[in-house]
N, CA, C and O of each residue as an XYZ file, in Angstrom:
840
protein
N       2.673     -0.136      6.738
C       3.902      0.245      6.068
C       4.321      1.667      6.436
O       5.493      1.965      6.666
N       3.085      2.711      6.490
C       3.677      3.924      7.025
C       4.202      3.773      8.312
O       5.234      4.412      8.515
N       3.862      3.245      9.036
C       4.525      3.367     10.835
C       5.063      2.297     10.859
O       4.816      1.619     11.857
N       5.968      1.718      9.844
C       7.196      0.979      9.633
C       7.990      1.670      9.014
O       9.134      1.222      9.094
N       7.897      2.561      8.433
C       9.109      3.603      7.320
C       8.848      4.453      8.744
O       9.949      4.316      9.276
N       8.189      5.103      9.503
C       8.364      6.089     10.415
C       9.499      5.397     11.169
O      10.642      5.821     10.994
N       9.283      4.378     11.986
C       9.596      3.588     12.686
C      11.609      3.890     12.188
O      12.434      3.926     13.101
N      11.923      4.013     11.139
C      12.811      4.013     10.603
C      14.306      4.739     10.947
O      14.113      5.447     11.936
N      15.352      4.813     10.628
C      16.774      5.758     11.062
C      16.767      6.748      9.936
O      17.424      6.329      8.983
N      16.205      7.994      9.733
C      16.155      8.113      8.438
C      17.628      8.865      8.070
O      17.738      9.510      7.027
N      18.759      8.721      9.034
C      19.473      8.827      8.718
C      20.769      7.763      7.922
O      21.876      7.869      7.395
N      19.921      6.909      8.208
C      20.281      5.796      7.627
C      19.471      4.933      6.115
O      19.990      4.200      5.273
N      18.019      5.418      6.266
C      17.031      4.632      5.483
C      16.366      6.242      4.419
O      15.577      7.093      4.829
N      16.832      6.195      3.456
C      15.877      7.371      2.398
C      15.173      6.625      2.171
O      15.570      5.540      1.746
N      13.352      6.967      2.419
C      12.211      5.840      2.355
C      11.768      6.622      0.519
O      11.945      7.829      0.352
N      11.364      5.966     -0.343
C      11.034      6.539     -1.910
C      10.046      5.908     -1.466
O      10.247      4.951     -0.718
N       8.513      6.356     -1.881
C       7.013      5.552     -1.778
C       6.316      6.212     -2.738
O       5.777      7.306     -2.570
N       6.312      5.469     -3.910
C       5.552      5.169     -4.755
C       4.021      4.580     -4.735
O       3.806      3.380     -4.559
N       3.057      5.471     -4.918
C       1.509      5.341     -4.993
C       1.255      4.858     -6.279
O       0.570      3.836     -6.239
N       1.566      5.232     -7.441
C       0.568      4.914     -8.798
C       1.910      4.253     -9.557
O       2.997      4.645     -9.980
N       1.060      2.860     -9.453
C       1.885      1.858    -10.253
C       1.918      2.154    -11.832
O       2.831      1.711    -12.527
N       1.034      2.808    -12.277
C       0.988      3.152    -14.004
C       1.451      4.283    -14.312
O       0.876      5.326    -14.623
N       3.196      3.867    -14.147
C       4.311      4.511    -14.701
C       5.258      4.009    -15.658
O       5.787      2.902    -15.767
N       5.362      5.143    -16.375
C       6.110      4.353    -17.449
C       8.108      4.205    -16.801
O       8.611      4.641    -15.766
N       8.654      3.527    -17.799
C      10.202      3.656    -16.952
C      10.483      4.764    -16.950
O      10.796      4.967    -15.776
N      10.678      6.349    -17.879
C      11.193      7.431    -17.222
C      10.239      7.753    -16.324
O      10.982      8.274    -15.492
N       9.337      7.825    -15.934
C       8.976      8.175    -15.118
C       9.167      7.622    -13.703
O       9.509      8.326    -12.753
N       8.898      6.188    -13.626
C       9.574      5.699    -12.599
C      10.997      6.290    -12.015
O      11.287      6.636    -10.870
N      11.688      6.278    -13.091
C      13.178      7.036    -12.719
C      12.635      8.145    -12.132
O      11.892      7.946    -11.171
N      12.799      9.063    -12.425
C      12.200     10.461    -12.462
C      11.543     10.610    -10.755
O      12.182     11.102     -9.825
N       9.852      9.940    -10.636
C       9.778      9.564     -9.351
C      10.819      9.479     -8.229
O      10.804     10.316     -7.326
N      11.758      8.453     -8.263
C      12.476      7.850     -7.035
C      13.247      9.395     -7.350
O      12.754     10.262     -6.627
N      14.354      9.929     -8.277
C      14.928     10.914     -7.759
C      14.658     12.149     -7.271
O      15.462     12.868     -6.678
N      13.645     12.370     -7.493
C      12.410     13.752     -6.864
C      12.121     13.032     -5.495
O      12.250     13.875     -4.606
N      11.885     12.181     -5.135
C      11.703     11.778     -3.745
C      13.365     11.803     -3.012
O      13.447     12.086     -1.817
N      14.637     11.492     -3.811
C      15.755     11.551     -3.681
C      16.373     13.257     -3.165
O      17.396     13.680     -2.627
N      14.519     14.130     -3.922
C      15.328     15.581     -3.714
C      16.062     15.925     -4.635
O      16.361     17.117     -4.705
N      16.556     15.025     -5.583
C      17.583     15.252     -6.990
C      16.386     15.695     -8.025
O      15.292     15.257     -8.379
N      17.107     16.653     -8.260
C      16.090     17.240     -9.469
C      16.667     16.010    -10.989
O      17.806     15.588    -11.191
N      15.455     15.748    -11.767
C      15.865     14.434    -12.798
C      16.516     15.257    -14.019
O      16.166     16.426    -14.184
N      17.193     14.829    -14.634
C      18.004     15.112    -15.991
C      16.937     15.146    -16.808
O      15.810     14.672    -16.661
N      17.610     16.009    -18.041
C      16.377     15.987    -19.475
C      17.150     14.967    -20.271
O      18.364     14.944    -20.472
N      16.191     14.101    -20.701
C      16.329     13.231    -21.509
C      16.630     11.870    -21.230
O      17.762     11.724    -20.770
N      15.898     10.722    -21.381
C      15.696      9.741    -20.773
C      17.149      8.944    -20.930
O      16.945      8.036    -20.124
N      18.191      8.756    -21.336
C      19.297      8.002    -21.685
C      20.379      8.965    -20.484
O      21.608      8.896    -20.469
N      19.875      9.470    -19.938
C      20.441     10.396    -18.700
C      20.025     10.142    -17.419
O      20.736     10.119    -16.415
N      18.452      9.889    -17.517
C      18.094      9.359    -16.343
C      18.752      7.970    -15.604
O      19.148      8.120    -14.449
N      18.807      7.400    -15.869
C      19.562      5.763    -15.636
C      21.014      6.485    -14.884
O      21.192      6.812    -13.711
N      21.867      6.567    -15.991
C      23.063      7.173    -15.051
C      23.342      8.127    -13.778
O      24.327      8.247    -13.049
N      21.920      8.837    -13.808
C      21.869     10.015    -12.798
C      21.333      9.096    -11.515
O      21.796      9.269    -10.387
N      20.306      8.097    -11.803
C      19.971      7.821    -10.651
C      21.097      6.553     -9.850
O      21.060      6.259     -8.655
N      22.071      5.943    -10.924
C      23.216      5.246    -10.531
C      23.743      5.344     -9.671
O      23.865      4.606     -8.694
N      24.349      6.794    -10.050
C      25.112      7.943     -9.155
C      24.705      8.417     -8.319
O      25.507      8.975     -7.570
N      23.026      8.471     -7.926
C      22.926      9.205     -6.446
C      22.409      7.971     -5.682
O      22.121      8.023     -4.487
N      22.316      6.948     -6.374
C      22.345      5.154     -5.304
C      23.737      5.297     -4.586
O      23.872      4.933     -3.418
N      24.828      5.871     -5.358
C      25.537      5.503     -5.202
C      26.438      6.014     -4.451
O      27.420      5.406     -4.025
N      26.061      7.583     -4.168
C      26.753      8.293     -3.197
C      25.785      7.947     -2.095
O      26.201      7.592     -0.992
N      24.457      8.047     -2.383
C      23.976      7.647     -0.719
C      24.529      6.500      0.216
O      24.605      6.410      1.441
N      24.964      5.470     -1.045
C      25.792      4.226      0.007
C      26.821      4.582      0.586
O      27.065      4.294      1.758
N      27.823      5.494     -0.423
C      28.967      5.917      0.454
C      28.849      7.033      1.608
O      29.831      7.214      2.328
N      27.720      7.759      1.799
C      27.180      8.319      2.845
C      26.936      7.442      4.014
O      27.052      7.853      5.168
N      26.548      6.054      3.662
C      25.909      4.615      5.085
C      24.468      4.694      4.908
O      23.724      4.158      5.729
N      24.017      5.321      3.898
C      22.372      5.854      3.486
C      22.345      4.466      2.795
O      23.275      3.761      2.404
N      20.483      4.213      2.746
C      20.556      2.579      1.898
C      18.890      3.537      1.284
O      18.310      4.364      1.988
N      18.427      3.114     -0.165
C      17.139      3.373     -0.221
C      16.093      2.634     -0.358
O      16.025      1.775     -1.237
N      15.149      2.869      0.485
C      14.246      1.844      0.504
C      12.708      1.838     -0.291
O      11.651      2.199      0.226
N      12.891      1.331     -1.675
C      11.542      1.561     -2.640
C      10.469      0.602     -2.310
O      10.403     -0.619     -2.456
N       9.299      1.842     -1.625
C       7.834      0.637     -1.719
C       7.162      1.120     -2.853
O       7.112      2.260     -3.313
N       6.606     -0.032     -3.264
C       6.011      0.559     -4.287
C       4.659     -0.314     -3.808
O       4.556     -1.483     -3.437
N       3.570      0.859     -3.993
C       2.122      0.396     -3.365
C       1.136     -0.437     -4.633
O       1.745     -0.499     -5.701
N       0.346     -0.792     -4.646
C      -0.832     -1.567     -5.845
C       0.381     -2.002     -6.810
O       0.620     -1.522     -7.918
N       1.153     -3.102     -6.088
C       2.228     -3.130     -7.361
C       1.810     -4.301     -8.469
O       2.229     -4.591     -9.590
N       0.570     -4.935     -7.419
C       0.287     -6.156     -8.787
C      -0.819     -5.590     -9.717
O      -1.722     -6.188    -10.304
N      -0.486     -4.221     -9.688
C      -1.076     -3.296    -11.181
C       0.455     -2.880    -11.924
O       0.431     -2.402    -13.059
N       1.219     -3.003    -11.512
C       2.555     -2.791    -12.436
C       2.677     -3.335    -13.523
O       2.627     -4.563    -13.590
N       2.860     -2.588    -14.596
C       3.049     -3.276    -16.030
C       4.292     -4.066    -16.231
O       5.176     -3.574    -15.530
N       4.692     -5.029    -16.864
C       5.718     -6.060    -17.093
C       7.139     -5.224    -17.136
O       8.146     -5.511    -16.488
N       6.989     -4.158    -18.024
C       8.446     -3.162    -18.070
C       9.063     -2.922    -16.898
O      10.281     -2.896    -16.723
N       7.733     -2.646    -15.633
C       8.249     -1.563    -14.766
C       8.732     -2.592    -13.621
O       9.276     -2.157    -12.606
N       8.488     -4.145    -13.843
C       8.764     -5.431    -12.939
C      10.186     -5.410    -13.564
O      11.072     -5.511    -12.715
N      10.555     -5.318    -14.679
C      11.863     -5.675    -15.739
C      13.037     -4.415    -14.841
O      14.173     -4.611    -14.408
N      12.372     -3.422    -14.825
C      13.259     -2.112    -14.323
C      13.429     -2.662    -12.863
O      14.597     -3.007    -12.683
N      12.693     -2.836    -11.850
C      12.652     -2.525    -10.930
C      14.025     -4.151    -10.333
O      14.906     -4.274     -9.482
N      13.426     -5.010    -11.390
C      14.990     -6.378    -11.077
C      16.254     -5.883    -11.627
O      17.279     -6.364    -11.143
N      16.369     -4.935    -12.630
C      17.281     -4.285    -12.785
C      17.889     -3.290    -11.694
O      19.089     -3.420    -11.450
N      17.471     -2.724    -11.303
C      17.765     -1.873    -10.332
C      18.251     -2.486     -8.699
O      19.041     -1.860     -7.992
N      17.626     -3.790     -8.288
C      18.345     -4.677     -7.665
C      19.397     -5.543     -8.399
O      20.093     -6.064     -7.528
N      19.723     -5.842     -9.381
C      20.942     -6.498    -10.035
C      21.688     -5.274    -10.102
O      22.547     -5.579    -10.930
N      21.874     -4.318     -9.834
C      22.909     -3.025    -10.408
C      24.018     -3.758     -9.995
O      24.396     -4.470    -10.925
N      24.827     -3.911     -8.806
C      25.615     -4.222     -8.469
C      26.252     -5.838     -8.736
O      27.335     -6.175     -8.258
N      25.650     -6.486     -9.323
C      25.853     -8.025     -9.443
C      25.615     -8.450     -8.396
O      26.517     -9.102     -7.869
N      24.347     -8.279     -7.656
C      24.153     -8.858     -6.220
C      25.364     -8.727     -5.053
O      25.357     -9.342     -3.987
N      26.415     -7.775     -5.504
C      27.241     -7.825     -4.187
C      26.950     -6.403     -3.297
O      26.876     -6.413     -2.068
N      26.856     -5.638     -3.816
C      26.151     -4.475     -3.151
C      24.846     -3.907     -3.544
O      25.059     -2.987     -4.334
N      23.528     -4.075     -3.314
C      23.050     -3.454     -4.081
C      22.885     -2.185     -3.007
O      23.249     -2.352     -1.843
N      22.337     -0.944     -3.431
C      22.209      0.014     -3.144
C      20.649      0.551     -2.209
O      20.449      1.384     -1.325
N      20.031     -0.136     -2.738
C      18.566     -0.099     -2.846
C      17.425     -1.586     -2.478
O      17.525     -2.652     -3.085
N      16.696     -1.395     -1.695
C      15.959     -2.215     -1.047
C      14.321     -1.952     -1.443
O      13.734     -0.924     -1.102
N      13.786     -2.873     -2.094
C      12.798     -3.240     -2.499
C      11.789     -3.474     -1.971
O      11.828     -4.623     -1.531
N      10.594     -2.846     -1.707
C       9.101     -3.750     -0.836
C       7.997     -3.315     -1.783
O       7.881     -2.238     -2.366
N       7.220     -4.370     -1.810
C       5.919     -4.486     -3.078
C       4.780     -4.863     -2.335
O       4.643     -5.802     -1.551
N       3.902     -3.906     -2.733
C       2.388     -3.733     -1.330
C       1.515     -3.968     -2.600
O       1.529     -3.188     -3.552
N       0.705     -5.168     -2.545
C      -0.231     -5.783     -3.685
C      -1.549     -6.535     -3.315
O      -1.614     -6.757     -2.105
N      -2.311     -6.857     -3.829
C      -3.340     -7.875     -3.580
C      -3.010     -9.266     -3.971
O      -2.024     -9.553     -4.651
N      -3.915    -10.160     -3.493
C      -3.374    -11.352     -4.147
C      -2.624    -11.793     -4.891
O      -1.687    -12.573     -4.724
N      -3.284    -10.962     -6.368
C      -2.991    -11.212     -7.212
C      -1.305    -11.070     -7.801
O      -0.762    -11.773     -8.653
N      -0.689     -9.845     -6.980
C       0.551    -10.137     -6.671
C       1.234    -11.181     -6.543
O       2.260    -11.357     -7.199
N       0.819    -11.959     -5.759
C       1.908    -12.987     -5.525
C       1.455    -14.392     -6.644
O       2.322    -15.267     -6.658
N       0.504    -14.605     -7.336
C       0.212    -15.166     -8.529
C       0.638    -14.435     -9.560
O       0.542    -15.027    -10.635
N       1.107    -13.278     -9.614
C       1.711    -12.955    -10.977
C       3.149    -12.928    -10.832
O       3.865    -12.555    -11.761
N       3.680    -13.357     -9.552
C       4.878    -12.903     -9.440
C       5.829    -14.478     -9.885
O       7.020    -14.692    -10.109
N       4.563    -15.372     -9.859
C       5.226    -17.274    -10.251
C       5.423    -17.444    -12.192
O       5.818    -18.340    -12.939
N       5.017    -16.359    -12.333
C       4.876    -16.320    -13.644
C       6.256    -16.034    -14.236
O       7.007    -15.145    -13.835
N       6.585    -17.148    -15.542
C       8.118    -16.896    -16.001
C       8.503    -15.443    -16.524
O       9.688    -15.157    -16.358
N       7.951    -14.773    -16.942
C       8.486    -13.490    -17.151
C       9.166    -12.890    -16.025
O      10.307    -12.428    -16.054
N       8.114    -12.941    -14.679
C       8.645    -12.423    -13.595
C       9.630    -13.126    -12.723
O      10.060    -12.443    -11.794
N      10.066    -14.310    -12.821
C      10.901    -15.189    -12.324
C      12.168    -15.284    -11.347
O      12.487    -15.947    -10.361
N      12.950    -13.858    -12.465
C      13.482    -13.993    -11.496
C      14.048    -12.638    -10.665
O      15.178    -12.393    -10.243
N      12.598    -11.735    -10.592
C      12.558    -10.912     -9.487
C      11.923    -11.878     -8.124
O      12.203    -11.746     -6.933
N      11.216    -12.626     -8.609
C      10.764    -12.884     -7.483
C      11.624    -14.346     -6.786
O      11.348    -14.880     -5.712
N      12.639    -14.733     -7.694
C      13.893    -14.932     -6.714
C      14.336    -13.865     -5.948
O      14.386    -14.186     -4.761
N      14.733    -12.530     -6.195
C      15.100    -12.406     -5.264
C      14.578    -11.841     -4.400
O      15.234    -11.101     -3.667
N      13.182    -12.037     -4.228
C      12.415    -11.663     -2.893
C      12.677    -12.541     -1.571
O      12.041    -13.572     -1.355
N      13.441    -12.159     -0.902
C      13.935    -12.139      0.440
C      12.473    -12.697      1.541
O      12.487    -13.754      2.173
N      11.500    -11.858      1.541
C      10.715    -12.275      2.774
C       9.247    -11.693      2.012
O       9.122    -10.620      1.423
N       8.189    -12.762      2.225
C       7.081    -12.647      1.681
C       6.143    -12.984      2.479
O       6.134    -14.169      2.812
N       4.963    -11.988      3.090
C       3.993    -11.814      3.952
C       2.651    -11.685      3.760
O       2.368    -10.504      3.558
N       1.801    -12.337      3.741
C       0.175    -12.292      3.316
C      -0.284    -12.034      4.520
O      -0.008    -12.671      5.536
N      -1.386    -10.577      4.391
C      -2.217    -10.260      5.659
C      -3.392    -10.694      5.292
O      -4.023    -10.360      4.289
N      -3.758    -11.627      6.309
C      -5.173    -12.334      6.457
C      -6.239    -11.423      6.737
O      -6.211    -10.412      7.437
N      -7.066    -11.863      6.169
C      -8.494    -10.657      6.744
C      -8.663    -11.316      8.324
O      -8.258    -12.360      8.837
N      -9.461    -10.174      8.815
C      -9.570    -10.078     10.508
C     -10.783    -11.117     10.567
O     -11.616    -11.178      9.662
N     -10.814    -11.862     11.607
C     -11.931    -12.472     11.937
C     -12.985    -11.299     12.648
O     -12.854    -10.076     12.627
N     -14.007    -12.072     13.243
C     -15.348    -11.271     13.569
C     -14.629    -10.344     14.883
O     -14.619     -9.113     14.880
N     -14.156    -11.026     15.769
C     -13.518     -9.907     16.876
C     -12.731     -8.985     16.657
O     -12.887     -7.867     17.148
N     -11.458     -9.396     15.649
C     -10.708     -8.638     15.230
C     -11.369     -7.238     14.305
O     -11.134     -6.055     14.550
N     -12.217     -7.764     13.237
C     -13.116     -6.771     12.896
C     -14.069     -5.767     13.503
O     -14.455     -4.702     13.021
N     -14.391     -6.367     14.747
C     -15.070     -5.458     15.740
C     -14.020     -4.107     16.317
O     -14.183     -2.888     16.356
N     -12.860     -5.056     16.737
C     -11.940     -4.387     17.400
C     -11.344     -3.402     16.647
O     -10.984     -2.390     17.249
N     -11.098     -3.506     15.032
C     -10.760     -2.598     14.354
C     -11.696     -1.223     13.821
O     -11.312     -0.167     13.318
N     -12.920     -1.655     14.118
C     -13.596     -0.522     13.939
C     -13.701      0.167     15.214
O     -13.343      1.344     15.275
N     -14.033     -0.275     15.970
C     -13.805      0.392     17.683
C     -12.881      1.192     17.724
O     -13.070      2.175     18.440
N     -11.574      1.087     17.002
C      -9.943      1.477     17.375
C     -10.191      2.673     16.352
O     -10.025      3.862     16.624
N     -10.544      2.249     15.342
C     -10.808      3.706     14.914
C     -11.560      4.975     14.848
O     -11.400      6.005     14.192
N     -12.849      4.409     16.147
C     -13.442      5.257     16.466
C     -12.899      6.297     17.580
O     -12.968      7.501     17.827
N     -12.294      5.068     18.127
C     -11.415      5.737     19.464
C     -10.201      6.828     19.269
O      -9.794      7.740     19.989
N      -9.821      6.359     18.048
C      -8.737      7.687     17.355
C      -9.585      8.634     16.899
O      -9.112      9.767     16.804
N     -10.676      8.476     16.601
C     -11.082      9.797     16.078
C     -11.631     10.611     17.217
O     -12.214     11.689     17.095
N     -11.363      9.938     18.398
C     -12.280     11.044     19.570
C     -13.666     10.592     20.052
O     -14.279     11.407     20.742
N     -14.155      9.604     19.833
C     -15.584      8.876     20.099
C     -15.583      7.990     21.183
O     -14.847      7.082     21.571
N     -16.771      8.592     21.614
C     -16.460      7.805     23.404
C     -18.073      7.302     23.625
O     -18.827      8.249     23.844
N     -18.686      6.036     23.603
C     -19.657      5.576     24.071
C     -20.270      4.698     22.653
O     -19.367      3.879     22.484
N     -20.826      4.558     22.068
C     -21.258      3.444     21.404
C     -22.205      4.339     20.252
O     -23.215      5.031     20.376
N     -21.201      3.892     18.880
C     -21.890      4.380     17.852
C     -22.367      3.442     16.700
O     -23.271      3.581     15.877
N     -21.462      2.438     16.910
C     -21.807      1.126     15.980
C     -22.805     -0.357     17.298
O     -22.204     -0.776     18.287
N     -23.920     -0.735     17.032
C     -24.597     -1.524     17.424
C     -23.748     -2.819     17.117
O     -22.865     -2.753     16.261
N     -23.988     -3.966     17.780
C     -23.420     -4.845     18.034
C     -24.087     -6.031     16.242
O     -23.429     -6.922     15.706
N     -25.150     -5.653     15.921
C     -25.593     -6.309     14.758
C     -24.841     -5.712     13.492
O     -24.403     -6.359     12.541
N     -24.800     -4.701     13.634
C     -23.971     -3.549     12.594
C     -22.644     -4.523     12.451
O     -22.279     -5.070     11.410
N     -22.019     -4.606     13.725
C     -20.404     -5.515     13.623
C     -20.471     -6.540     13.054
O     -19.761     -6.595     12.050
N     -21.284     -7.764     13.376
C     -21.372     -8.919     12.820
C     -21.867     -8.762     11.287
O     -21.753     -9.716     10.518
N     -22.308     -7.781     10.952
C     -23.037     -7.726      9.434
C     -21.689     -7.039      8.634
O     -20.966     -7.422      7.714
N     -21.722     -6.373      9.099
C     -20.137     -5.917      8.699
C     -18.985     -7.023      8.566
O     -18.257     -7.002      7.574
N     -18.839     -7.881      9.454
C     -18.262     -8.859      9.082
C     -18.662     -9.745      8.510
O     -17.738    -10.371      7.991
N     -19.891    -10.273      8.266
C     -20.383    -11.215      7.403
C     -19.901    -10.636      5.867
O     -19.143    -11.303      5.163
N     -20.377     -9.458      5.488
C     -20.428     -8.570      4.042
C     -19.084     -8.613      3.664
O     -18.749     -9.232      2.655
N     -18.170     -7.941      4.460
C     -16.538     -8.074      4.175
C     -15.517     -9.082      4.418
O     -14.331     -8.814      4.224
N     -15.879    -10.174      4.811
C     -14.978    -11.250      5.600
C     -14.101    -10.877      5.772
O     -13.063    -11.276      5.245
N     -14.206     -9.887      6.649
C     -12.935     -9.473      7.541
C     -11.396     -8.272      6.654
O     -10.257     -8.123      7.096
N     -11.794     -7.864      5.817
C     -11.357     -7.091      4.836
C     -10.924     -5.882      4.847
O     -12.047     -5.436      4.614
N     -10.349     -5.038      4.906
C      -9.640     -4.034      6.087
C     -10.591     -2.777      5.183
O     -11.360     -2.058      5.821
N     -10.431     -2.602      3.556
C     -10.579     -1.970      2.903
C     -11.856     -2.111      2.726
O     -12.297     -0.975      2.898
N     -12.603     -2.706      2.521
C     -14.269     -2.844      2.558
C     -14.550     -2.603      3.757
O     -15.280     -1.626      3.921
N     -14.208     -3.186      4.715
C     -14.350     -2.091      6.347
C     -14.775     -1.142      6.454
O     -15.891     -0.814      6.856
N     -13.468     -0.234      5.910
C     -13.428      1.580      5.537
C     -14.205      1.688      4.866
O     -14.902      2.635      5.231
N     -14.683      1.103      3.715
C     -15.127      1.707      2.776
C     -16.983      2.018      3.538
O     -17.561      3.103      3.616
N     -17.527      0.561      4.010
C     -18.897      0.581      4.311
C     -19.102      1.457      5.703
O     -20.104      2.121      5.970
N     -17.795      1.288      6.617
C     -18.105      2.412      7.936
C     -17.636      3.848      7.462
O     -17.142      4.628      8.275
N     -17.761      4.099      6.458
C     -17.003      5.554      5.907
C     -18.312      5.912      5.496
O     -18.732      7.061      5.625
N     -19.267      4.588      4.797
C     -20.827      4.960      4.166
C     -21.481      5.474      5.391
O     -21.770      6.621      5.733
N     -21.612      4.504      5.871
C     -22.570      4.497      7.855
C     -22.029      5.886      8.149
O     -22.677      6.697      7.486
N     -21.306      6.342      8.717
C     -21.485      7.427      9.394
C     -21.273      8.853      8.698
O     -21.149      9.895      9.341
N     -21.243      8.743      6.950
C     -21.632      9.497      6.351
C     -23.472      9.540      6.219
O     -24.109     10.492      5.769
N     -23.879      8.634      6.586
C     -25.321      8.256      6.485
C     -25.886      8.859      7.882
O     -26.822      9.644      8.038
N     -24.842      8.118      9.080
C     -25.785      8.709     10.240
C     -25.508     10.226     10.564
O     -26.376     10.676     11.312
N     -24.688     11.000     10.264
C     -24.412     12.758     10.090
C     -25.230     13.463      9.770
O     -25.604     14.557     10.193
N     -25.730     12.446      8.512
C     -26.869     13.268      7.286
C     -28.658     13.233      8.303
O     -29.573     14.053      8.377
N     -28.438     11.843      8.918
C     -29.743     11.434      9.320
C     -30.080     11.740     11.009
O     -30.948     11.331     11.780
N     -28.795     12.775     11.150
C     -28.937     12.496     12.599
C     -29.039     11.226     14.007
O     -29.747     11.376     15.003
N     -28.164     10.053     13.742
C     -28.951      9.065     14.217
C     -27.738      9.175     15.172
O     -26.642      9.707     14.994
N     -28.335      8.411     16.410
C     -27.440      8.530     17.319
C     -26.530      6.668     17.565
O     -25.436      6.243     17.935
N     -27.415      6.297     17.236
C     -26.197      4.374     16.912
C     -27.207      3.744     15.214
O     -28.341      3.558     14.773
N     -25.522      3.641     14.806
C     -25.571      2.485     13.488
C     -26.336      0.965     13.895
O     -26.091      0.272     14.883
N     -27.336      0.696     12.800
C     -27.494     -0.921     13.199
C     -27.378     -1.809     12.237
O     -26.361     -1.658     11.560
N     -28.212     -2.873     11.873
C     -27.684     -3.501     10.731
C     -28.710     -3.217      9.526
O     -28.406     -3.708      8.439
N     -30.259     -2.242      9.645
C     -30.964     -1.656      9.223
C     -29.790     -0.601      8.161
O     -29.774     -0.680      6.933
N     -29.084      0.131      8.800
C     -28.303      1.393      8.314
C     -27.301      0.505      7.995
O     -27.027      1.172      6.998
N     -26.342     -0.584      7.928
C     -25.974     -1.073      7.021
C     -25.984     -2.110      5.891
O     -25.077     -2.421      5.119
N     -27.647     -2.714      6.021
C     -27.885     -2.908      4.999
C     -28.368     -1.778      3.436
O     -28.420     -2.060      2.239
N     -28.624     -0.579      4.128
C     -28.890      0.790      2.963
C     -27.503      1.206      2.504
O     -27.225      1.790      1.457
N     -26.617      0.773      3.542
C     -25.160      1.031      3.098
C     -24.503      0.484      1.944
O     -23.929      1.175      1.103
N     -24.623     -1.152      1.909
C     -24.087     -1.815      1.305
C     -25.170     -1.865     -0.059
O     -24.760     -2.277     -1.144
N     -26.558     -1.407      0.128
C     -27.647     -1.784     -0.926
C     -26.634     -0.297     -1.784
O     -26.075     -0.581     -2.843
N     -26.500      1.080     -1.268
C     -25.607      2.008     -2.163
C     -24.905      1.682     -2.612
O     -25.057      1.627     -3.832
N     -23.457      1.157     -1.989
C     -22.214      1.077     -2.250
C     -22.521     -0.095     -3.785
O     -22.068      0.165     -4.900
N     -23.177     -1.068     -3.537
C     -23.353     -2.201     -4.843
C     -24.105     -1.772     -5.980
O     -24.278     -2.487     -6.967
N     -24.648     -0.371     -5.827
C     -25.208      0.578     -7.170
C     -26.818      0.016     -7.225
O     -27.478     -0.042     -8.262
N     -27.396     -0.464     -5.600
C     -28.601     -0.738     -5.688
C     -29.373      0.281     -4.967
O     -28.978      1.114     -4.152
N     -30.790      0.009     -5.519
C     -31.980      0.718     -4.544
C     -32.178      0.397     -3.059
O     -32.651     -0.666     -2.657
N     -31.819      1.300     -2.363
C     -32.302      0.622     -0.838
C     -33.346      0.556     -0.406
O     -33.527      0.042      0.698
């Protein structure tokens, strides 16, 4: 999502990116217009109209804004209620503002639910990223060794497959257990990870004795 908002015209696209879904509605308001650069009004029956008005000159600028909002299937029911509001502003003929919701599963099972109904009519285009298979998982840890400047072989070939067995392919458990490993091999001096050093990895990370 970041090197898709980069990717962007930002003379055309004001990107708002929202990290912490446990906001209340002024605050939500509040958020998008501080990312807007608009300093927010005092008093919440002010906020609403203020942020109307700067949807609304950015359109007449050719500006469109584009709200992601990240861990959104931690969003409380209000802030799902606001956020279909804020796409209905216009009666669906203009809206101002463009919507993307970055979630886990569980997102898209809470989103069939009648309360939420009919935001998630109007979700336009809906994308599930599959976890990586065993190559792909290899390849993604490789790629990020290679960005960091690492040249010759620091993860053992048993390390990969165990790594993928433990995470089925999971982008975030990935990070999380090769973030353990080579905080482990720094400390220990070791010159290649194997599946020895990530089984002590994963025996930590699960709050066990290794």
């Amino acid at each position: 999502m970041r090197a898709f908002a980069r990717s962007l015209d930002h003379n055309v696209y004001a990107v708002v990116y929202l990290a912490n879904p446990h906001l209340g509605v002024s605050a939500l308001y509040r958020e998008i217009l501080l990312a807007l650069q608009v300093e927010p009004a005092f008093g919440f029956m002010r906020l609403l109209p203020q942020l109307r008005a700067t949807l609304a000159s950015l359109a007449r600028k050719g500006r469109c804004v584009l709200l992601i909002v990240d861990e959104a299937h931690l969003l409380p029911p209000e802030l799902f209620d606001q956020l279909r509001f804020l796409l209905n502003e216009e009666m669906d003929s203009a809206s101002h503002i463009s919507l993307v919701l970055l979630g886990q599963p569980d997102l898209a099972h809470k989103l069939r639910f009648a309360p939420y109904e009919a935001l998630h009519q109007r979700i336009a285009v809906r994308y599930h990223l599959k976890p990586f298979d065993l190559e792909e998982t290899a390849g993604y840890i490789k790629h990020h060794l290679r960005i960091a400047g690492f040249q010759g072989q620091l993860i053992s070939d048993s390390f990969l497959a165990g790594a993928y067995d433990h995470t089925k392919g999971v982008a975030r458990k990935i990070n999380n257990i090769c973030r353990s490993a080579l905080l482990l091999g720094v400390t220990e001096g070791k010159q290649i990870l194997d599946e020895t050093d990530l089984k002590r990895v994963i025996h930590d990370l699960e709050g066990q004795l290794g």
